[in-house]
VEXMARLUM-600825 format. One record per residue (C-alpha): chain; z, x, y. Coordinates in steps of 0.001 Angstrom, whole numbers, padded with zeros to 6 digits. Layout:
# VEXMARLUM-600825
  mol        z        x        y
    A        Z        X        Y
...
END
This chain:
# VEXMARLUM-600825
  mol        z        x        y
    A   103694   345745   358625
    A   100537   346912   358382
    A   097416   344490   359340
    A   093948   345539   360147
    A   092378   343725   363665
    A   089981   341582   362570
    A   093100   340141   359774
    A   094935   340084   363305
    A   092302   337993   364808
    A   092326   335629   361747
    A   095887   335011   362295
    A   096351   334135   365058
    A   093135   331685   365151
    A   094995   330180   362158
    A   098324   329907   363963
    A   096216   328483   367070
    A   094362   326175   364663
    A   098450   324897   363528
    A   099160   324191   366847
    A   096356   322472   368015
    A   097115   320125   364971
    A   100500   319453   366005
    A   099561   318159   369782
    A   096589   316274   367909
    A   099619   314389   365552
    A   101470   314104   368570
    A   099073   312542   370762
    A   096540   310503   368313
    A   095216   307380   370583
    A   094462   305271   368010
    A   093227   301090   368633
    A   095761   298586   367151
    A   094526   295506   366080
    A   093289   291620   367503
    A   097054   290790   366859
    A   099767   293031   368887
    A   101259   296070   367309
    A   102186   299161   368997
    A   099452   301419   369632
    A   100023   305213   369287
    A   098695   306769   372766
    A   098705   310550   374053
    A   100491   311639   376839
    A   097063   311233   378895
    A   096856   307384   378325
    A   099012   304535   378726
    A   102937   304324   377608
    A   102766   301234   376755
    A   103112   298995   373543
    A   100821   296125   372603
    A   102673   292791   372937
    A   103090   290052   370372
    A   102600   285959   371184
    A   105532   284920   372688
    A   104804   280727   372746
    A   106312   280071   369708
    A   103775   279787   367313
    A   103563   283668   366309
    A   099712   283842   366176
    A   097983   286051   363796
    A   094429   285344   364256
    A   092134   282329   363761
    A   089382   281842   361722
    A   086147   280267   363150
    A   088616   278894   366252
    A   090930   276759   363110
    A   094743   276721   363684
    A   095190   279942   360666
    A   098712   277702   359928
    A   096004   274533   358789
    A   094641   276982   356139
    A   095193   278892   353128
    A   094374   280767   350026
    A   093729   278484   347116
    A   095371   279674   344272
    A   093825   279281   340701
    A   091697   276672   339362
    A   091316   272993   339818
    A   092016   270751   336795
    A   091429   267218   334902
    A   094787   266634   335137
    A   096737   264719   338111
    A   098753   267181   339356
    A   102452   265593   340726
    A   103864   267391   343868
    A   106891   266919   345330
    A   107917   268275   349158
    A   109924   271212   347183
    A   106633   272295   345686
    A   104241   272067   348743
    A   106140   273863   350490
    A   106754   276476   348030
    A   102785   276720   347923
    A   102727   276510   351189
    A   104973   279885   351214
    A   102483   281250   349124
    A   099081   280244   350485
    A   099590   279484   353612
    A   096924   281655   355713
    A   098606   281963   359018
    A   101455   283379   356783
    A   099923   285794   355111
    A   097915   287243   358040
    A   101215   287367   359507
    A   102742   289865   356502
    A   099683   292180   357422
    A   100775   292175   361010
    A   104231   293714   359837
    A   102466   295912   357724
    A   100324   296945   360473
    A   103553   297578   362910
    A   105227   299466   360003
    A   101809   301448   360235
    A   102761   302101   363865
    A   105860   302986   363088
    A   105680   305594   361002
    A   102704   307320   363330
    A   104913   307995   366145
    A   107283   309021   363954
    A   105012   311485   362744
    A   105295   313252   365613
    A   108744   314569   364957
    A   108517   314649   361374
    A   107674   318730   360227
    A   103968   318817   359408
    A   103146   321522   356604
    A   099459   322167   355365
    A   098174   325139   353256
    A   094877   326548   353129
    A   093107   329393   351241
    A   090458   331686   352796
    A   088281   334100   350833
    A   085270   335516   353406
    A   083109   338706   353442
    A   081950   339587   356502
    A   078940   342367   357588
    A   079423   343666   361437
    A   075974   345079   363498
    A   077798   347336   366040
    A   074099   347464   368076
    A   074631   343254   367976
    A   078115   344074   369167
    A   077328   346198   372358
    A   077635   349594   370756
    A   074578   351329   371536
    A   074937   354883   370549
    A   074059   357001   367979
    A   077518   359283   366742
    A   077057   361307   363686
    A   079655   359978   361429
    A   079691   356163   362310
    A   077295   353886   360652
    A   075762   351637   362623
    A   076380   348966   360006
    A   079438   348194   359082
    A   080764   345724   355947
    A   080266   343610   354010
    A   084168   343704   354258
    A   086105   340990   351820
    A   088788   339097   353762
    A   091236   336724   351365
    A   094203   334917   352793
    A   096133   331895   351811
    A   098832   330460   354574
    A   100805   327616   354732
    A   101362   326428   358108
    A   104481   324492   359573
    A   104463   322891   362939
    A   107697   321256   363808
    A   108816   319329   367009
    A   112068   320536   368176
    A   112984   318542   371502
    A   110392   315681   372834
    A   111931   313088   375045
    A   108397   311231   375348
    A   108143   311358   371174
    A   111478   309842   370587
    A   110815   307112   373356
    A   108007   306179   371577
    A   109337   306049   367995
    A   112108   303824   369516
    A   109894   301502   370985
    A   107715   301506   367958
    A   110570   300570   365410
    A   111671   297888   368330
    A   107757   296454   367804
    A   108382   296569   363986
    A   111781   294300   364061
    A   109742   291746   366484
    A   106959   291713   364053
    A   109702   290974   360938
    A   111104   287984   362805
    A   107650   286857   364279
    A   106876   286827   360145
    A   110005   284849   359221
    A   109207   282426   362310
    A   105855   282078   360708
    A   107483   280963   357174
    A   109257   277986   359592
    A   106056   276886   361050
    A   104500   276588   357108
    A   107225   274936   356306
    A   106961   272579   359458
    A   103138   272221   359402
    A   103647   271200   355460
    A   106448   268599   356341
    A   104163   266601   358486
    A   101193   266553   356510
    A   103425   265509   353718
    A   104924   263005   355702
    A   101941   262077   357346
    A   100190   261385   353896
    A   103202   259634   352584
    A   102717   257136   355735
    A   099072   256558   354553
    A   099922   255755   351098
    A   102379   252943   352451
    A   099627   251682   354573
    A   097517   251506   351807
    A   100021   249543   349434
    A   101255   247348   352534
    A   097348   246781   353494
    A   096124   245520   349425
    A   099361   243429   349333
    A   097744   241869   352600
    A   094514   241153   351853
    A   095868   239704   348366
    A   097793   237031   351212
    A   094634   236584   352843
    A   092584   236388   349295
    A   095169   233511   348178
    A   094833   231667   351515
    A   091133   231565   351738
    A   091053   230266   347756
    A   093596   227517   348952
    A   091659   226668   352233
    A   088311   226416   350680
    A   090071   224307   347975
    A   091541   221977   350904
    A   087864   222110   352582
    A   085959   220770   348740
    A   088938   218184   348741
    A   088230   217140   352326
    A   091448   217711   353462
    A   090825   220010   356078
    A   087902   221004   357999
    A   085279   223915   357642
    A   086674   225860   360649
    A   089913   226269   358670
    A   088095   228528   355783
    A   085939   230004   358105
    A   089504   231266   359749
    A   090961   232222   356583
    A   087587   234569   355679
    A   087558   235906   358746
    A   090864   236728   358209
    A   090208   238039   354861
    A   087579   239817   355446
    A   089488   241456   358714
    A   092402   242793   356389
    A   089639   244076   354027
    A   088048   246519   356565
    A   091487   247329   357686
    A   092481   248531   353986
    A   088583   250668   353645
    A   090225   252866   356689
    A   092873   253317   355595
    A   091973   254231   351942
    A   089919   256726   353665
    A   092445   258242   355799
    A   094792   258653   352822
    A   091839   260848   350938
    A   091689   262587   354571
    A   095584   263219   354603
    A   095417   264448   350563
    A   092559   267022   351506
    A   094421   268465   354731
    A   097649   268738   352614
    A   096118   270236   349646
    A   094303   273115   352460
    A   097801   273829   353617
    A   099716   274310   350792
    A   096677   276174   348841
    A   095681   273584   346287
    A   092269   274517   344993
    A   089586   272706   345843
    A   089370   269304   344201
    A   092404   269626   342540
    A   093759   265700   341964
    A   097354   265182   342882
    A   099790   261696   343787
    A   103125   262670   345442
    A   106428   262420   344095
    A   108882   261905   346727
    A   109345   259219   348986
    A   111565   260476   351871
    A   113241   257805   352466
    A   115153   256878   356176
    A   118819   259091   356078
    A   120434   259227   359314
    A   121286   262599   360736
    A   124610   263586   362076
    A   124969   263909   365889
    A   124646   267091   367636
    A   125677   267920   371616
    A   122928   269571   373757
    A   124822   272464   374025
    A   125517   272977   370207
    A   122333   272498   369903
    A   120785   275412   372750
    A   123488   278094   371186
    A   121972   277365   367528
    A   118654   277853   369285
    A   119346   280958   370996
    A   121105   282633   367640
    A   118908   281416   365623
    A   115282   280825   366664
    A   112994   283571   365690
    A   110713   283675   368006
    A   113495   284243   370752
    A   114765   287259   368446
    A   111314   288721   368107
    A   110507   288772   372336
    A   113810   290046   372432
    A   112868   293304   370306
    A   109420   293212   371814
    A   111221   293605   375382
    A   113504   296399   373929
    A   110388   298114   372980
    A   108685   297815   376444
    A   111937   299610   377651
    A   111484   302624   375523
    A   107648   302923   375949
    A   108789   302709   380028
    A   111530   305500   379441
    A   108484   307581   377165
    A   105822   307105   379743
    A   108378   308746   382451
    A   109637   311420   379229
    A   106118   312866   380380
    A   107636   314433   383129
    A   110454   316447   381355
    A   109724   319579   378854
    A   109066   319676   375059
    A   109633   322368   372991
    A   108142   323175   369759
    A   107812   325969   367044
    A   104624   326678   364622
    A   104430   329479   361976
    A   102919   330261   358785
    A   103958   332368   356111
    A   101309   333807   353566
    A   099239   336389   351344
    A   096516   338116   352882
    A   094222   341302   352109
    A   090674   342513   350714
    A   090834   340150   347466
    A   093633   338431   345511
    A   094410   341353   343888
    A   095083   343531   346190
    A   097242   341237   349003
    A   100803   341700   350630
    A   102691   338803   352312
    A   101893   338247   355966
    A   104156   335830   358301
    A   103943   334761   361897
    A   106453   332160   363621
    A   106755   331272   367298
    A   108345   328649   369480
    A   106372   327019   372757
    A   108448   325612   375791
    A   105732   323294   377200
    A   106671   322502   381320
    A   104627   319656   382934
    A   104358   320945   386400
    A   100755   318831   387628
    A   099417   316293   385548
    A   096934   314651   388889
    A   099139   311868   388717
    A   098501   311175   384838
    A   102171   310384   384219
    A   102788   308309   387539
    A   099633   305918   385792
    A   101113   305322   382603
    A   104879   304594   383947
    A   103254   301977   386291
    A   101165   300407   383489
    A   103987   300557   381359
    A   106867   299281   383940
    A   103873   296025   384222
    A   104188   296038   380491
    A   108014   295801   380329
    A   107755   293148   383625
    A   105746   291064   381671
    A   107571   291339   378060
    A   110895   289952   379712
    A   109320   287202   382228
    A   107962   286172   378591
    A   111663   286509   377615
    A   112701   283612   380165
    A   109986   281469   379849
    A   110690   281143   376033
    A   114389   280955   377123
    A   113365   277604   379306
    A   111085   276701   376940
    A   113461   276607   373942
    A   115975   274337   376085
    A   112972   272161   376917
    A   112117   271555   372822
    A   115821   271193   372075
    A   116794   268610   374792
    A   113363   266934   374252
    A   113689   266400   370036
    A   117362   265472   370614
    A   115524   262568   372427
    A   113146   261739   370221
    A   115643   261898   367060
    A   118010   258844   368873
    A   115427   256976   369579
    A   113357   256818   366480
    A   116448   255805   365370
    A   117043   252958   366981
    A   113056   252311   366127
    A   113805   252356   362507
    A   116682   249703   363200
    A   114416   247249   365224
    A   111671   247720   362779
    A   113953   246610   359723
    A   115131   243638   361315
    A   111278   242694   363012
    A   110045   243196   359188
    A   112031   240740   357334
    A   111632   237925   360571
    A   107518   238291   360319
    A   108118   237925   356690
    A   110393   234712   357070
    A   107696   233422   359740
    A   104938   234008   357233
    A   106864   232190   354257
    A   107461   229237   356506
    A   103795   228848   357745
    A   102313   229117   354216
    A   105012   226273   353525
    A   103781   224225   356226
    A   100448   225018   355922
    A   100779   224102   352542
    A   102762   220453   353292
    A   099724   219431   355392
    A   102123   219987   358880
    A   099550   222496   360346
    A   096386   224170   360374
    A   095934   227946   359097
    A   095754   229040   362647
    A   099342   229097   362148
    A   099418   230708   358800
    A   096716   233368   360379
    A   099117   234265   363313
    A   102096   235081   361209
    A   100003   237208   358864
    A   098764   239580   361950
    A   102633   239256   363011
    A   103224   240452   359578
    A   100709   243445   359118
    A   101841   244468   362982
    A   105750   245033   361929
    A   104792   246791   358803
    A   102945   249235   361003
    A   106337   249566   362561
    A   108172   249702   359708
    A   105786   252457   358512
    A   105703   254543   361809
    A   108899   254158   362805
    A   110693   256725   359899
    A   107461   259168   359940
    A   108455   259345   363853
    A   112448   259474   362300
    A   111794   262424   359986
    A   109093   264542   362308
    A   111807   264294   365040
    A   114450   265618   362316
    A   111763   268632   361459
    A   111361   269039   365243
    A   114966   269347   365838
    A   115029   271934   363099
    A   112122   273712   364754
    A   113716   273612   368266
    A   116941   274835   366592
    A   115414   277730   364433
    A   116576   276067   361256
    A   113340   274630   359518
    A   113499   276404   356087
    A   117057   276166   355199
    A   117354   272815   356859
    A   114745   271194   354914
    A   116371   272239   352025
    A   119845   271067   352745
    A   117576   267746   353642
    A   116385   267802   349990
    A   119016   268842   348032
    A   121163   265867   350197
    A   118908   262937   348307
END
């Protein structure tokens, strides 16, 4: 095939220009975000893949220091009406607004990113391009300095048109494969980091319901109080005109009164409180009105051995699955950072038209395959296996500090879960005696037997076991949600819980 030497020259700068494309691909460093994802390094930097939080609460970034898990995304418009929301529905809204959620998707977007760069280093990479140059040569500004009858000392313009299309391909690269390994390892962790994030929305939206449930009952218990008080002050100060009893006994009563009254001001304002941090978590928009429809009510749960318990937890949790993947990644960016040691080989080649214009062209076509042999690299590769061998150390001393921690969470909400149970039980029973105390004192108070001092101390008796009464199944249920937690079965076990009432 004929080719003229400055076409020659062309070529091979083109095939050159292929080449140095491919190693570019192969070798891109590029940043990865705040949040761990792999990072795509070159041979000359570090083998080693960004980690992801390993404590359990999959963290995806915080905004202005705020737990991301405590905010959201409102969605649409507040309105007039009252809007009625049920546990179902926050935490379907929760699902769907929840920020630490969402920022957590575009972590596993940002890993399937990573992904697919490293795999783009064994993937064929074809581009085309089309040349069309004229080029004018001065053979005095070339060196040739002579004057030969017959040979112009200018020569050109001369019209150059070519149009390639160039194919690198990887053939055989350890250190590539490694790294796409380890990569899709990062991208499973960063699935089941997501689908522990959808457990912690639905945990985070359990207690502020429940904790907003316990303020309404405080509220209700607290007006039904100071209507007691309200009544006894009316019938003291009655007693006091009639001369009955003396002044000290109203004064008691309004003091009691008006005790009861502040009492019910806090906690009508933390039940507002509780409303707004429930409607920021589940994505209500702002100022949107809503009461709450269920009442989740005390149900016992059935009993479940320590060691049931840890092999749910180990199957099952999440978090645990995603360290898992994120040490199995470590390994393979390890076994890629010492791949640098051990040859690649590649081929390039481009096939094409070439010749003074389009009209007048031929096909041209140049292929070629490059054994590359690291022989000296100043101790390059020795860097990166150490940094990533500290990488992989670190990934799996994660590993069994989750492992410990997990059997710490499960053992420790197994004994909160029996003994809010037994709370609930003592509270019942310390509920209805107050109330019996408080029936009998009003009676006697009423018969002339006693004072209100009496009447006073059984009301305080009364408002105290109500507190119980009120604390005692929030503390019931949030153990129940962190048994779920501990056991990696939040989502579906809330909705069992539901569907069971």
């Amino acid at each position: 095939m004929e080719r003229r030497p400055l076409f020659d020259h062309v070529a091979v700068y083109a095939l050159a220009l292929g080449l140095g494309f491919c190693r570019l691909a192969h070798g891109q460093l590029l940043n990865g975000p705040a949040n761990p994802s792999p990072a795509t390094q070159s041979r000359s930097s570090s083998d080693t893949s960004s980690t992801y939080n390993t404590n359990g609460s999959s963290q995806t970034g915080t905004v202005s220091g705020q737990n991301p898990f405590y905010g959201s995304v409102p969605e649409g418009k507040a309105t007039a009406e009252v809007l009625p929301l049920s546990l179902r529905d926050a935490m379907d809204r929760g699902l769907k607004n929840n920020l630490g959620l969402l920022l957590q998707s575009d972590n596993t977007l940002t890993a399937r990113g990573e992904k697919w760069k490293e795999l783009s280093a064994l993937l064929p990479n074809v581009n085309a391009g089309i040349t069309e140059s004229v080029t004018q040569i001065d053979l005095a500004a070339e060196g040739f300095r002579f004057n030969t009858p017959g040979i112009p000392r200018i020569i050109g313009p001369v019209g150059i048109f070519e149009a390639n299309v160039f194919l690198t391909q990887s053939v055989f690269d350890l250190h590539a494969i490694d790294r796409k390994r380890g990569a899709t390892a990062n991208e499973s962790a960063a699935r089941y980091n997501y689908k522990d994030a959808r457990e912690l929305v639905v945990l985070a939206v359990g207690n502020a319901y429940l904790q907003t449930l316990s303020a309404a009952a405080r509220v209700e218990t607290l007006e039904a109080q100071v209507q007691t008080a309200q009544a006894l002050y009316g019938k003291s100060v009655d007693q006091q005109n009639a001369g009955v009893i003396p002044a000290i006994n109203s004064l008691r009563a309004k003091v009691e009164l008006q005790s009861q009254q502040q009492q019910l001001i806090f906690a009508r304002n933390n039940y507002a409180k509780q409303k707004l941090t429930l409607a920021r978590i589940v994505g209500l928009p702002a100022g949107q009105e809503f009461i709450l429809t269920d009442k989740v009510p005390y149900a016992p749960l059935a009993q479940m051995t320590v060691e049931e318990a840890l092999q749910r937890a180990y199957a099952s949790r999440s978090d645990f699955q995603a360290v898992q993947q994120q040490v199995r990644g470590a390994q393979y960016f390890r076994n890629a950072a010492t791949a640098e040691h051990y040859p690649s080989l590649n081929i390039a080649g481009n096939y094409g038209d070439a010749g003074i214009r389009p009209g007048s062209s031929h096909g041209v076509f140049e292929v070629g395959a490059t054994l590359e042999i690291p022989i000296f690299e100043g101790g390059r590769a020795h860097a990166d296996v150490l940094e990533a061998e500290a990488t992989l150390r670190r990934s799996q001393q994660q590993l069994e500090n989750l492992r410990a921690q997990i059997d710490y969470e499960v053992r420790n909400a197994l004994l909160d879960l029996a003994a809010a149970a037994d709370q609930v039980e003592v509270a019942r029973s310390s509920v209805d005696l107050s109330g019996q105390t408080l029936t009998q004192a009003r009676d006697r108070f009423a018969a002339g037997v006693t004072d209100n001092l009496e009447v006073v101390q059984a009301q305080e008796a009364v408002a105290s076991t109500n507190e119980g009464y009120i604390s005692s199944p929030y503390a019931h249920n949030l153990a129940k949600l962190s048994l779920a937690r501990a056991i990696g079965f939040v989502e579906e076990g809330v909705k069992q819980y539901l569907q069971s009432k």
